[in-house]
C-alpha positions, 0 to 999 in steps of 0.5 A: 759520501760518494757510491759505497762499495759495500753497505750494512742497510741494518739497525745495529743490534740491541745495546749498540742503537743510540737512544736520545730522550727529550725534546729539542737539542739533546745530545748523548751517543751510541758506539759501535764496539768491536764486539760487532765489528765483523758484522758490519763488515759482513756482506754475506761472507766477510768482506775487507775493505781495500784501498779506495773501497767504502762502506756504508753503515745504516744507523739507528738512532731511538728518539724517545719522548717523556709522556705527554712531551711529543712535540707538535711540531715538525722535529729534524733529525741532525744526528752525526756519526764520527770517530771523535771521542767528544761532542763536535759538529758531526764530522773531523778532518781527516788525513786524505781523501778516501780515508774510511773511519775504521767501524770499530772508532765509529760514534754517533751524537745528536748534535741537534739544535732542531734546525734545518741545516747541518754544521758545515763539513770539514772533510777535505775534497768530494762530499756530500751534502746531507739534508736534515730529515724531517720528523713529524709526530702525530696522535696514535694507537699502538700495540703488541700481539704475543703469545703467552706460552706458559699460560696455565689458567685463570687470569690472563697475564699482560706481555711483561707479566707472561713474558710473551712473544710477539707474533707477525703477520697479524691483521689489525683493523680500526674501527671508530666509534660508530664502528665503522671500518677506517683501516688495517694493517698488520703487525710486523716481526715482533709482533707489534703495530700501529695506527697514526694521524688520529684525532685526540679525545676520540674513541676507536675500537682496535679488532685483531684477527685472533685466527692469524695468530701463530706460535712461536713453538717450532713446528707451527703451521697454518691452520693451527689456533689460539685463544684470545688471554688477554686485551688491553686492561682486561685480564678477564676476556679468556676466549674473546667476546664470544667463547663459544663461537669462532673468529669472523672473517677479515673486514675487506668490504669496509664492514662494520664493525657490528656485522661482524658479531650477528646477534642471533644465538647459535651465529658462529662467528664473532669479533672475538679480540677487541678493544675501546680505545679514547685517545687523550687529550693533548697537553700544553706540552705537546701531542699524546699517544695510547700505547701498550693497546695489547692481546695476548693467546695461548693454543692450549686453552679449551673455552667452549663445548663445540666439536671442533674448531677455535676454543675446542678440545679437538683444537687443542689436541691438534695444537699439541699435536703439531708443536714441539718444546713440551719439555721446555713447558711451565704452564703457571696454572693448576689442577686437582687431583683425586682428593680435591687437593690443588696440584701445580701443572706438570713441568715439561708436559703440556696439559688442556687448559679449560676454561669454559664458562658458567656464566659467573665472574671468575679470574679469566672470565667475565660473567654474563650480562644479556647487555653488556656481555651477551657473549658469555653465557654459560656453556654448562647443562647441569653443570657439566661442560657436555661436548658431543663429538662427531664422524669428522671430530674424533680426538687422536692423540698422535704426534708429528714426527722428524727425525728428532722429536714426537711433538705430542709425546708428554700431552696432558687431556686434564679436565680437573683445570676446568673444576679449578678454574671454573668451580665444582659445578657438578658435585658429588661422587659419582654413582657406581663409585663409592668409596669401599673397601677391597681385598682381604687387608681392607684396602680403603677404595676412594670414591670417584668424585663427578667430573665437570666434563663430559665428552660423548659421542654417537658416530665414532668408532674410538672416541679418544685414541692414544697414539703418543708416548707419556700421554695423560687423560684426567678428570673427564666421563667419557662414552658412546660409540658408532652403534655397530651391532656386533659389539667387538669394534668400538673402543671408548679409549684406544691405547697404542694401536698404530704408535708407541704410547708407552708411559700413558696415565690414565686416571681419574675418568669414568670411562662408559658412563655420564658425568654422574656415573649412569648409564647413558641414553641410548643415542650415546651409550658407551662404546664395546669396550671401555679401554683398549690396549693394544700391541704399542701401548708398552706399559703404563698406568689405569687408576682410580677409574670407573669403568662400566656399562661397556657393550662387552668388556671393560678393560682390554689388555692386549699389549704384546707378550714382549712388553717389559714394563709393567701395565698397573691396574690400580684401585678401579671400580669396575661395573656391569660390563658386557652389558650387551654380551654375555663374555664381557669381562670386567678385566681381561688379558691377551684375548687377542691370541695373536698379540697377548700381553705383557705382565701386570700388577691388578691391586685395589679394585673392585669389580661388580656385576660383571657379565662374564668373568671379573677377571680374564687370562686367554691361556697361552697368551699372558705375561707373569702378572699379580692380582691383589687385594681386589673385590670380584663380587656377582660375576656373571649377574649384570642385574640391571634392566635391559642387561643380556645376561649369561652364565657361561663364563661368570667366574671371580678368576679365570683362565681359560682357552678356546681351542685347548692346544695351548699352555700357559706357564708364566708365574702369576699370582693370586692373593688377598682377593675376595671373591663372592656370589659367583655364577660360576665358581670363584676361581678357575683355572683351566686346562693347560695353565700351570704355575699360578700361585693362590694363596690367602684369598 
């Protein structure tokens, strides 16, 4: 046809492109419906077509090939499109010159009989004069990389099996098989790619840059990394060739494909995402193809003990950070809860996936092997996955915010995926953390089993803060501090201090002390206070914890006086607290007089040793709150060696004031509790406080 007037340069959309299978003549059509009529007709603004205007419309037809059928040959392409409702020669004759077919009649057919010219045209006047557009096919390697959302631990699931997204804009290379560098290119909107004109029964390696990777969730930016899921046929190489190192560079000197992966331990980079490929050989019918060459990532997944960087735990706090969609989260794996027992993850939260490897076989990771799988050494030290964190790598949980959403709000830190997916490798209940029985019913206290992750540090003043609503931190020991020597600055968990973190979870830690519930070396001792809640923190919940060796106090609450939730203590060991200060409570309530704090319910812990009181109010400062069935024993008797010990403040239970202007009139209540070996007394209630009910203690 001559110069349209408007044209539609675009494939038609999914379910109107016409797909012809086989090789030679095959015929079969592909309609235009009126379903999208207006979209062919759309230029940018609807557009009707007047008299003597025309309308071009670019059709897709899909050639497809039973496998091992492609033809070696070259192939025409001789498809037509008409308003015939029966196969004919590709075109009809119409009225007048310059009539249009209207889109809606439009019809395409493979007419091919693999020749080299069209069946003559029947149109009356001006015409065009097509020529059949030649098809070569050659041997090729191709692919996707996709984002598998949803992948919650374990072994990594193929693009069908997860349902994953493929992902743009990723550098591919070719490597043949000496390794050395043969090509590039890069996936294309979906995700997918391809290298041609390659050499049957030949073996290549495909690499793709896991660090070009990008998330389909809103929100994704630059800078943002994946872990490698899943490899062509290989459902267990979490975290790529070496886990715990980063993705090397792009190959833009024609490198090979070795140097790329130094052997030397400690290097910190590697080719992370390849791939063996051994085309096959061509059959009598025709030339083959290795498709399907996919990998598969996922930003959630923690696969090494570094500070920072792809595959760490910092990583995976600034992934969650900056995207969205938590609430449309199912991560397919699991956890274990205090029990031991196995709990699906969490729908419409987004929970760590830890899978840092003991240098043994287990579903997602392959075992060690100094020849075969040098990259997957064990990550452990006594069966504990040990991440030191540094000045420049603290973790803050602290959402991007628009005018719709807090990306962060619904993070889950949950160290147990690591016991599920890896193993208990650090058996046993923690020390400190036995099980007991508390209050005057006998409540039954469950011990604390030993974490398999453990996170400290010598050079932050907070090493995790909590900056977002609904947050939960499980199943790690957490400790250590910058060194300050005051003993008043430094927080191990800091809770609401800038931002609202209502809702938060905390459980299953062991908040100042190692993995096993000791006290730790000196280098990383544990920070002044354990948990810090501070004036946004709302109201949330602390349970079946071991809090102990703080600098000063244990568990700080200072959350704010108009907060209207209730903060839950519940079923915590509390041990040795003030270690270096001889006012460091176990418990304590509005000591920061100027913010004080909301109501709570204390039930079910234990407090021992503690160097001032087991369990402080700041008169004037507090919120009605509920104290039951605990066991406060040797408050004021830290008892261990090195411990600064006083006797000033050692009660059970105590209320007291520094200035003695203020007074105190919420309605608290004290019952069930036991209360022995005091320094001081057992319970004091100081001047200025009133309406505090005791009662069965």
């Amino acid at each position: 046809m001559s110069s349209p007037d408007f044209t539609v340069p675009t494939a038609l959309a999914t379910g109107n492109t016409a797909n012809f299978t086989g090789q030679g003549t095959a015929n079969g059509a592909g309609t235009v419906t009126d379903a999208n009529k207006a979209a062919l007709l759309n230029t940018g603004t609807a557009q009707a077509l007047s008299p003597g205007q025309r309308l071009l419309v670019t059709y897709t037809v899909r050639l497809t090939f039973p496998a091992s059928s492609v033809p070696t040959a070259t192939q025409y392409n001789t498809a037509y499109a008409s308003n015939s409702t029966s196969t004919n020669p590709g075109s009809r004759q119409l009225a007048a010159n310059g009539v249009i077919l209207p889109p809606d009649d439009l019809t395409a057919y493979d007419a091919s009989t693999n020749g080299t010219t069209y069946a003559p045209s029947r149109e009356v006047g001006p015409v065009d004069s097509p020529v059949p557009t030649p098809v070569n096919f050659t041997p090729s390697l191709s692919g996707t990389v996709f984002e598998d959302v949803n992948y919650g631990g374990g072994a990594g699931r193929t693009l069908a099996a997860s349902g994953g997204v493929g992902r743009p804009g990723v550098r591919m290379e070719l490597y043949d098989a000496t390794g050395a560098y043969l090509a590039t290119t890069t996936t294309d909107a979906n995700g997918n790619y391809s290298f041609t004109n390659l050499t049957v029964s030949t073996s290549y390696t495909v690499r793709a840059l896991s660090n070009q990777v990008t998330s389909s969730r809103f929100g994704s930016v630059a800078g943002l990394l994946a872990v490698q899921t899943y490899r062509y046929n290989d459902a267990n190489r979490v975290g790529g060739e070496y886990p715990a190192r980063a993705e090397a560079a792009a190959n833009t000197t024609s490198a090979s494909l070795a140097s790329l992966t130094p052997t030397a331990a400690g290097s910190p980079t590697a080719a992370e995402s390849i791939v063996s490929v051994t085309l096959p050989v061509a059959s009598s019918t025709g030339v083959t193809a290795s498709t399907g060459i996919d990998f598969g990532y996922n930003f959630d997944t923690v696969v090494n003990t570094n500070a920072s960087g792809q595959g760490s735990v910092q990583q995976f706090i600034l992934n969650s950070n900056t995207l969205g969609g938590e609430s449309s989260l199912t991560q397919s794996g699991s956890r274990r809860d205090a029990a031991g027992a196995t709990q699906a993850l969490p729908a419409g939260q987004e929970s760590s996936i830890f899978m840092i490897s003991d240098g043994r076989a287990h579903a997602g990771l392959t075992a060690y092997d100094a020849t075969t799988n040098p990259g997957t050494i064990s990550q452990l030290t006594n069966g504990v996955a040990l991440i030191t964190l540094t000045a420049t790598t603290p973790l803050s949980i602290a959402g991007t915010s628009t005018a719709t959403a807090v990306y962060a709000a619904g993070t889950v830190l949950d160290g147990t995926t690591q016991t599920f997916n890896v193993g208990d490798t650090n058996t046993g209940t923690a020390t400190n953390a036995t099980a007991t029985r508390v209050g005057t019913d006998g409540v039954t206290l469950a011990a604390i089993q030993r974490p398999e992750v453990e996170i400290q540090t010598s050079a932050l003043t907070t090493l995790l803060d909590i900056e977002a609503a609904n947050t939960t931190v499980r199943g790690l020991a957490l400790h250590g501090s910058n060194g300050d020597t005051d003993y008043t600055n430094s927080q191990t968990i800091l809770v609401g201090n800038t931002a609202s973190a209502d809702g938060y979870l905390l459980e299953n830690l062991l908040v100042g002390t190692t993995a096993t519930g000791t006290r730790p070396t000196t280098a990383t001792q544990t920070s002044d206070y354990g948990i810090s809640l501070l004036g946004q923190a709302g109201a949330g919940t602390v349970q079946n914890s071991l809090i102990g060796y703080t600098n000063n106090g244990g568990l700080r609450v200072n959350n704010g006086l108009a907060t209207t939730g209730t903060t839950q203590i519940l079923s915590n060991f509390f041990t040795k607290t003030g270690f270096l200060v001889a006012t460091g409570e176990g418990l304590s309530f509005g000591d920061i007089a100027a913010t004080g704090s909301g109501p709570a319910n204390v039930v079910g812990n234990s407090f021992t040793n503690t160097n001032a009181e087991g369990i402080g109010f700041e008169i004037g400062s507090t919120s009605a709150s509920t104290l039951t069935n605990n066991t406060i024993s040797n408050a004021g008797l830290v008892g261990d060696t090195g411990a600064t010990v006083s006797a000033l403040e050692g009660s059970g239970i105590a209320y007291i004031q520094r200035d003695g202007t203020k007074r105190g009139t919420q309605a608290d209540v004290l019952s069930k509790n036991v209360i022995t070996n005091s320094q001081n007394a057992g319970i004091v209630i100081g001047y200025g406080q009133q309406n505090i009910t005791i009662s069965q203690n």
